[in-house]
N, C-alpha and C positions, 0 to 999 in steps of 0.2 A: 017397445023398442026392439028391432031386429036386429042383433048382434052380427056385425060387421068384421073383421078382422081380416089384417094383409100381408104378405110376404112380397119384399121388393128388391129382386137380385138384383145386381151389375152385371152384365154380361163380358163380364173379364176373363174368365178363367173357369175350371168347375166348380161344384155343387161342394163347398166346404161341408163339414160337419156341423160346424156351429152356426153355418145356416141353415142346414135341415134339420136341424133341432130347434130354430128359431119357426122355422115353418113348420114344424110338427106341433108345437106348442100353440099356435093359431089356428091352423087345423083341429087341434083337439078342441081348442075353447071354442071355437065357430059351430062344431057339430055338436059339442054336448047341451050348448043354446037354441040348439036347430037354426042358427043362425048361416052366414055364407062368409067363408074363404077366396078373397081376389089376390092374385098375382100380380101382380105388374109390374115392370121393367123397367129400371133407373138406369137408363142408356142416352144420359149426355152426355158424357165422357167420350165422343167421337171418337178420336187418337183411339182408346186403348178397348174399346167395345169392338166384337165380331160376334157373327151370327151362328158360327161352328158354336164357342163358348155359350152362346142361348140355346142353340139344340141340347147341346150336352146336360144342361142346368134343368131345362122342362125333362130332359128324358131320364134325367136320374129323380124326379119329383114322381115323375109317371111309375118307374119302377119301385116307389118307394109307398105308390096307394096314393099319396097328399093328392089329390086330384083336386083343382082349383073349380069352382063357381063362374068366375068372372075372370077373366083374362085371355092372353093369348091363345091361339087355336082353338078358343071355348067364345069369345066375345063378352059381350054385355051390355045395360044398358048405359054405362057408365063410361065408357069407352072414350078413344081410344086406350088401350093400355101398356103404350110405352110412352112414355114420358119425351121422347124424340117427336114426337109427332102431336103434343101437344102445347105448342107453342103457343096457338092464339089463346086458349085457355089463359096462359100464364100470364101475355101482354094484356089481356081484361083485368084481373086480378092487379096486375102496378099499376095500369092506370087508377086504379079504387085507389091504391094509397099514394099517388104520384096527386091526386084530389084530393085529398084529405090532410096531405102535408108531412107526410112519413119517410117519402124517400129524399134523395136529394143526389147527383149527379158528380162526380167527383171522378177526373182523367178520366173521365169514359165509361166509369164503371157506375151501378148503382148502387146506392148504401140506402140499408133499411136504419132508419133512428131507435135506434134501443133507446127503451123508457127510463129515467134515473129512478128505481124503484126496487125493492127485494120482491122479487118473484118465486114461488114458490109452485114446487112439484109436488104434488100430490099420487105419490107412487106406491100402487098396490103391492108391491115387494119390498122394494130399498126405505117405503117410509116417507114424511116430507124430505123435500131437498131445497132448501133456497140459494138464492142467486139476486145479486144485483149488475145488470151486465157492463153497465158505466163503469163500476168500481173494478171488477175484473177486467174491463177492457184499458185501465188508464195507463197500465205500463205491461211492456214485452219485453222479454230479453231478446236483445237483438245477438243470433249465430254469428254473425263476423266480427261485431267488436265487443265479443262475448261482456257484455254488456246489458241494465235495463235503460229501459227509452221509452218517454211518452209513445202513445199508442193509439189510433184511430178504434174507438169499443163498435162504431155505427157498424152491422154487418153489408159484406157485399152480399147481393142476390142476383145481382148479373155484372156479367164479366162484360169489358171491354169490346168483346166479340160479341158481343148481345147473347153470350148463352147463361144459364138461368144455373146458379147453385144449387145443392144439395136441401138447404134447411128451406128455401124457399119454397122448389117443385113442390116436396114432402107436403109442405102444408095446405099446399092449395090443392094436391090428389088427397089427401084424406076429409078437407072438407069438400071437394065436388065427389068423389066417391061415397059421400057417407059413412068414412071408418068410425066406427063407434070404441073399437079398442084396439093402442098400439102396442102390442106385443114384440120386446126387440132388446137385444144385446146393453147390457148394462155398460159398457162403455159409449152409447149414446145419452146418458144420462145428464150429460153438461150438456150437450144440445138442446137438451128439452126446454130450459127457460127461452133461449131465445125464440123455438116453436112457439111457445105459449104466447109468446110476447107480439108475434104474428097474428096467431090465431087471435088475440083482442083488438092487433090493429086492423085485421080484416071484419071484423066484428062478428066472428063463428064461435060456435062452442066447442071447446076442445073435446076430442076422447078420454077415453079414460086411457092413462099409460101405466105402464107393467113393464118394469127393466129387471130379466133374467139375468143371474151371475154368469158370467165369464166361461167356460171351458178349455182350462189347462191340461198343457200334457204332462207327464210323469215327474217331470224334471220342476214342476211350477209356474211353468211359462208359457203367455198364449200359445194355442194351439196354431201351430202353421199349417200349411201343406206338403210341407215336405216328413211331418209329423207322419208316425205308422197309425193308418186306421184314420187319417182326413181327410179324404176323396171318398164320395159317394161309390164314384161307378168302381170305383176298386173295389168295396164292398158284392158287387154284383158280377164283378169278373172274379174274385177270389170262392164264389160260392157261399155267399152268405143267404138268408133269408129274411125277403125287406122287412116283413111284420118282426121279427125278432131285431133288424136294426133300428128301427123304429121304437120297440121295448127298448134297449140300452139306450136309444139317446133320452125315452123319457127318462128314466133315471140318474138322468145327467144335469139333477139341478133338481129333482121333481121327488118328492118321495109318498105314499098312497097314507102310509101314517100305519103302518103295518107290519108284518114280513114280507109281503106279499112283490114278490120281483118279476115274477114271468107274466105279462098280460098279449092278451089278444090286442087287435087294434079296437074290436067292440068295446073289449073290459077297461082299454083306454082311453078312449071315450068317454063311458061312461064314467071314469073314476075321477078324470081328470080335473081339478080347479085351482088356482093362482095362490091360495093359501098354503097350499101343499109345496110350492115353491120355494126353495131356500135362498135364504139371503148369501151365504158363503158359496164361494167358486167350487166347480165339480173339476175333479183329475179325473182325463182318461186313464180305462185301463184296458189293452187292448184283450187283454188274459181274461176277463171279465166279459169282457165280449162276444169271445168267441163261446166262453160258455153258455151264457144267455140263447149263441144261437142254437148250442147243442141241445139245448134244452125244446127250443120247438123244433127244432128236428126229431126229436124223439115223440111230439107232441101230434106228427104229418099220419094221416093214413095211409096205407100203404098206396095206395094210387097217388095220394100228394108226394109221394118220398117218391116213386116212379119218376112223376111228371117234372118236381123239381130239380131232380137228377140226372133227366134226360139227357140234357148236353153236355156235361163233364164226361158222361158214361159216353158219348157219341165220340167226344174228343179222344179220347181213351182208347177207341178199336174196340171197344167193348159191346158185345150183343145184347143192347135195351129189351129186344123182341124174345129173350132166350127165354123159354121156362123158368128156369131155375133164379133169373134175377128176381122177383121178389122177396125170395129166401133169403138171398145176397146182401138185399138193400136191408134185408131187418139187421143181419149182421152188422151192417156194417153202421146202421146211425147208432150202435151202442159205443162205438170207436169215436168215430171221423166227428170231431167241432164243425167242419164247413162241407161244405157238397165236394168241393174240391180234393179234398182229401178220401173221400168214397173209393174211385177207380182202385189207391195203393192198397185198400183193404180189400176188395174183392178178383182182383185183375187173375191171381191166381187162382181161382176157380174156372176164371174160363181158357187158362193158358194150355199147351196141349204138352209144357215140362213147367217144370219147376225152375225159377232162376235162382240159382245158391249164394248167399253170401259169404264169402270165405273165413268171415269173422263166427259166426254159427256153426259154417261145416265142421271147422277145426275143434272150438271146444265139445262136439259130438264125439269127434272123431279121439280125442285123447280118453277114452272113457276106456275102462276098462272091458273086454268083451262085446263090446259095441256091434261087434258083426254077428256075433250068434244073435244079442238083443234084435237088428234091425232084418234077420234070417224067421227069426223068432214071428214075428210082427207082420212080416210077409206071409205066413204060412198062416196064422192063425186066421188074419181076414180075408185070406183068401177061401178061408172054410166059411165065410158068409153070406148066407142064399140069401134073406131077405135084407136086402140091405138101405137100413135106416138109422137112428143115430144109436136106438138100445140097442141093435142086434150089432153094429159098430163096437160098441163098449163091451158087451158081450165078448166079442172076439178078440181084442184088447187084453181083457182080463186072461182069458184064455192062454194066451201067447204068454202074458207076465208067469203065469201059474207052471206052464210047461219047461220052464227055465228059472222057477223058486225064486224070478222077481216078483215086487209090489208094482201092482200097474200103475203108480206115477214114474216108476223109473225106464217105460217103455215112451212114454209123452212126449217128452222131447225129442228124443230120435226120429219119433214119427213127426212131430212138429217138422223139424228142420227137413228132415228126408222127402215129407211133400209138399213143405209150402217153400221151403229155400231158407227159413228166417227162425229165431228163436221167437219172434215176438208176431201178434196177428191176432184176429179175430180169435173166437173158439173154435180148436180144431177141428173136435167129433163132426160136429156141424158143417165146419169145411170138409170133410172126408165124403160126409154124404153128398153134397152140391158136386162132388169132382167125381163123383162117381166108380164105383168096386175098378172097373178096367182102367182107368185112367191113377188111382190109388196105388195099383198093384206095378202098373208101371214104372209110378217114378220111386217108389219101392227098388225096383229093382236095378234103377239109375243110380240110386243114393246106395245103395250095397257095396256096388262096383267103385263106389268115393272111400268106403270103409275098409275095402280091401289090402 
């Protein structure tokens, strides 16, 4: 058997989180089977479907690696794949049960005949789950006269308008697709008996299902979108890195059964299986997140730190093509958690002053002797010919020595004096990237603040 598995957005809105974790968890389990990943598009919802919302939904999938098999702008044999356009599919399929005596016509609309029977899930995760849908269906509470009330249990599967529901389509693309496993949100988990109950009266064999916990935010409650860290492409505009958002979502439900936190998309792949899957809901944590990404960012070779970097640093005014940015970028992924944050660590190496915070200049400036220190500091690197980061510290030392300071108490002065800020990168390191003439300069800008 060739492992099958699907991802089936709404084209409502963007690429939630807890859908591309939903998709990433099919994607893993499709290629560690060598099996295939299909897309397909659950776009009956006319009214609240747009095609902006589906560009945005494939191009955060794109950015994110999940590259589908079968689907949109990829095709397949399986096709069409949106569920809009496969209509005649779905009128063959009632007529099989409209023949067999299952549906049955009601104002307009069609009801499928739930079986009076307990039905049972058989779920790789959650365990069995049964269901009798009769008995759950015999009373509702009715919203207006807050109230229970007999209840119609028969599902609709088409609307009045002839358009075709949710549990319906579902069933009949995963049995004309050939889904072998549905990987999907544990709150569809009460839907499943009535699939199953489908899938017998069409007379198909079901897949095998796997309902993943929940993904809450901080507070314990579904994850929304207006939640920080729930949109895909925000991910991608703030500077993250997909393979590292990819690592956090798997650990978002999933655990290797180890220490083991930071993985490639290979080693996730490879590790990845439905046991290791937790039965309890995952909280985001965006804190957690970000560090995951810092963690492959420090993990990039310097040409992947370049090339990932490129356009933050472009954004910036910042010269990608300059020598000395390599240097820069090693600095600064010891800092910066997102790409985004890069430019603030290194912008002052390539500025041609120093910009001062007047919070820094001041506690500099209350120090005692600060002027001779920061007279002191000028003179000493200014006696250095080769200049690199020992002969830098060298002349450091020097200066502290010629005024019977310890050379941390010249650090800060010189900190603030050429980068503006008490806090940053390592200085020595920045001293050298700004180079002797550009150093002695704002030396000599920052004296005149001491003055």
């Amino acid at each position: 058997m060739t492992v099958r598995t699907r991802f089936a957005p709404s084209p409502t809105g963007f690429l939630h989180i807890g859908g591309a974790r939903t998709a990433l968890y099919n994607y893993l389990y499709a290629k560690k089977n060598r099996g295939a990943f299909i897309l397909r598009v659950e776009d009956t919802d006319a009214e609240r479907n747009t095609e902006s919302s589906m560009d945005i939904i494939l191009d955060s999938m794109k950015w994110l690696g999940l590259n589908w098999d079968e689907g949109p702008r990829v095709g397949g044999e399986y096709g069409p794949y949106n569920q809009s356009e496969r209509s005649d599919i779905y009128d063959r399929y009632l007529g099989q049960l409209e023949e067999n005596g299952y549906v049955y016509e009601e104002n307009d609309a069609i009801r499928f005949r739930v079986p009076d029977k307990t039905i049972t899930v058989n779920d790789e995760i959650c365990g069995d789950v049964s269901a009798n849908l009769k008995e759950q269906g015999s009373r509702r509470y009715n919203q207006e006269t807050k109230q229970e009330e007999e209840a119609n249990p028969d599902i609709v599967i088409r609307r009045p308008d002839g358009s075709y529901i949710f549990h319906f389509v579902n069933v009949v693309d995963d049995i004309e697709m050939g889904i072998t496993h549905v990987i999907r949100g544990e709150d569809h988990i009460s839907n499943t008996p009535k699939h199953l109950a489908l899938f017998e009266a069409i007379g198909a064999i079901p897949p095998v299902f796997a309902h993943i916990p929940l993904n809450l935010n901080p507070s314990g409650s579904k994850m929304g979108k207006r939640d920080e860290g729930a949109l895909i492409h925000e991910y991608r505009d703030g500077g993250f890195l997909p393979e590292a958002v990819n690592n956090y979502m798997a650990l978002l439900g999933w655990s290797a059964k180890d220490d083991t936190e930071i993985f490639t998309m290979a080693e996730l792949t490879e590790r990845f299986d439905l046991p290791g899957v937790t039965k309890s809901n995952s909280k985001f944590d965006f804190t957690k997140c970000k560090w995951v990404n810092a963690e492959h960012l420090k993990r990039l070779s310097p040409e992947a730190l370049l090339e990932a970097a490129r356009s933050f640093v472009d954004d910036a005014n910042l010269p990608a093509d300059d020598p000395r940015m390599p240097a820069a970028l090693e600095l600064a992924r010891e800092r910066a958690e997102v790409l985004a944050e890069i430019p603030d660590v290194i912008e002052t190496i390539f500025a041609e002053e120093a910009t001062y915070d007047d919070t820094s200049v001041e506690k500099v400036k209350g120090r005692e002797g600060v002027a001779d220190v920061v007279k002191a500091l000028r003179d000493g690197l200014a006696g250095v010919d080769d200049w690199n980061v020992d002969s830098i510290k060298a002349g450091i030392a020097a200066a502290a020595e010629g005024i019977g300071a310890k050379m941390g108490a010249l650090m800060l002065p010189c900190r603030v004096g050429v980068m503006g800020t008490t806090s940053g990168a390592d200085l020595v390191p920045i001293l050298e990237l700004i180079g002797k003439e550009g150093v002695l300069k704002r030396l000599d800008i920052f004296a005149g603040k001491m003055a």
